[in-house]
C-alpha positions, 0 to 999 in steps of 0.5 A: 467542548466535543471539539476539545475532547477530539483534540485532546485524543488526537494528541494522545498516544496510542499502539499499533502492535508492538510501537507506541505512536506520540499522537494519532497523526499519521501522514499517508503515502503520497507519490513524491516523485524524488528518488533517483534511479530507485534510490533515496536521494538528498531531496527524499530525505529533506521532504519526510525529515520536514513532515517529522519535524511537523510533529506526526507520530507516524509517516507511511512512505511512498510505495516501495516497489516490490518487483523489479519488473515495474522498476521505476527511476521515481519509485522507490525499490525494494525488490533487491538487497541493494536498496536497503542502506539508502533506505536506513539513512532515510529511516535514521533521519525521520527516528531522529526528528521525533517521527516513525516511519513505515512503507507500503509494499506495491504490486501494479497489477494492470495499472502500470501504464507509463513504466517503460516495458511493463506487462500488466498483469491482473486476477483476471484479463481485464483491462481498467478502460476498454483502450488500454492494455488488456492484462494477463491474468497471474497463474498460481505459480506466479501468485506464489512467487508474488506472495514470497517477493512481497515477504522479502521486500517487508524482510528488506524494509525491517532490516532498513529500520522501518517501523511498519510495513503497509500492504497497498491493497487499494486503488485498483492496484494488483492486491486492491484487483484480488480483492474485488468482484468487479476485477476478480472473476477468478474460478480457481482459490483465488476467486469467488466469495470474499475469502477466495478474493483476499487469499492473495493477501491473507497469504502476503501477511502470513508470509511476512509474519513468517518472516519478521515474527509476531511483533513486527506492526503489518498495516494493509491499506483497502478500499471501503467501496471501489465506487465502480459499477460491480466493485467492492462495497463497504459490506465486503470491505468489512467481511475483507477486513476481519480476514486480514485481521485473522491472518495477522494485521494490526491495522487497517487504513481505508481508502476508496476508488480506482482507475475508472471510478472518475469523477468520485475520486478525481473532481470534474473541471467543468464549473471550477472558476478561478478567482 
């Protein structure tokens, strides 16, 4: 009986600010590797047009990038206005086999290794492992750069159709790196307690509220426990979340882990057989 009744609300409708979702099934990012110079290409829209037709309610897509310093050929952009006419072809294709769709808004932050002539950049000047690159830590002038680059990707991502829009602020990520103690040994606003760690991202959502006005569905994606020694713990990851609430979120995805937090969110080979 339990189980049928979980069935049975898995299936039920339910808001998310302004959009009604048919069912409670939302398909998370994933990195799918299939655009082609940042750009949606054919095999984009055939991948997110076969989970619409799976019956999810909600897709949250792949991150868009939101600053042409991490510009990546797989990653889809969306730090500049040229982007957006793929992106609605996208957006039409899932509205019309009975999905919505969102995206996440991405900074790297320290963890950009492999984009060809990245500069890490991070709250303060530490590297994820001792053997990579040590990042520099973001002035206030940055932050506020950052903070209107993130408000113009959103701008981007609703004048391309999407229904929503998710913060990455997980993962160890540029945000996800604010937000813990572990990553954040900032003297300034931006560091400190728990609010001083998510003004960053407080002052992103304010920003696209700005932006898109109060009915437009804002989605941030945190870590309950960073699951590294000094990271962020299920307490602060509360404490955080009514923060983002009070600034304008409608809907909190948690996730865990980052770089280094190995084995929690990467399995051991050792022990694994075949067969």
């Amino acid at each position: 009986m339990t189980d049928r009744r979980v069935l049975h609300h898995l299936f039920t409708p339910t808001k998310v600010g302004s959009i009604e979702l048919k069912n409670r099934m939302i398909m998370p990012p994933v990195v799918d590797r299939l655009a082609v110079d940042g750009m949606v290409s054919e095999p984009v829209k055939d991948y997110y047009t076969a989970r619409a037709k799976g019956g999810v309610g909600l897709i949250v897509l792949t991150p868009g990038i939101i600053d042409v310093t991490m510009a990546s050929p797989i990653q889809l952009g969306l730090y500049e206005d040229r982007f957006v006419t793929g992106l609605r072809e996208l957006t039409e294709v899932v509205h019309a086999n009975g999905a919505l769709i969102g995206i996440q808004l991405m900074h790297l932050g320290r963890q950009g290794e492999g984009i060809v002539g990245y500069k890490p950049v991070a709250a303060s000047p530490i590297p994820w492992s001792p053997h990579e690159e040590v990042p520099r830590e973001l002035s206030r002038d940055e932050i506020e750069d950052l903070i209107e680059k993130f408000g113009q990707a959103a701008r981007r991502a609703r004048d391309a159709g999407f229904d929503l829009v998710e913060l990455h602020a997980a993962h160890g990520y540029l945000l996800s790196g604010f937000l813990s103690p572990n990553t954040n040994v900032r003297s300034d606003e931006y560091g400190g307690d728990v609010a001083g760690r998510a003004r960053f991202v407080v002052k992103i959502i304010r920003r696209i509220r700005e932006k898109l006005g109060s009915d437009f569905p804002i989605s941030c994606r945190i870590n309950g426990a960073d699951f590294v020694t000094g990271g962020l713990m299920l307490q602060e990851a509360k404490a955080t979340a009514r923060l983002l609430e009070g600034a304008g979120l409608d809907l909190i995805s948690v996730s865990a882990g980052m770089y280094g937090s190995h084995p929690v969110i990467v399995p051991p080979y050792a022990g694994f057989r075949e067969g």
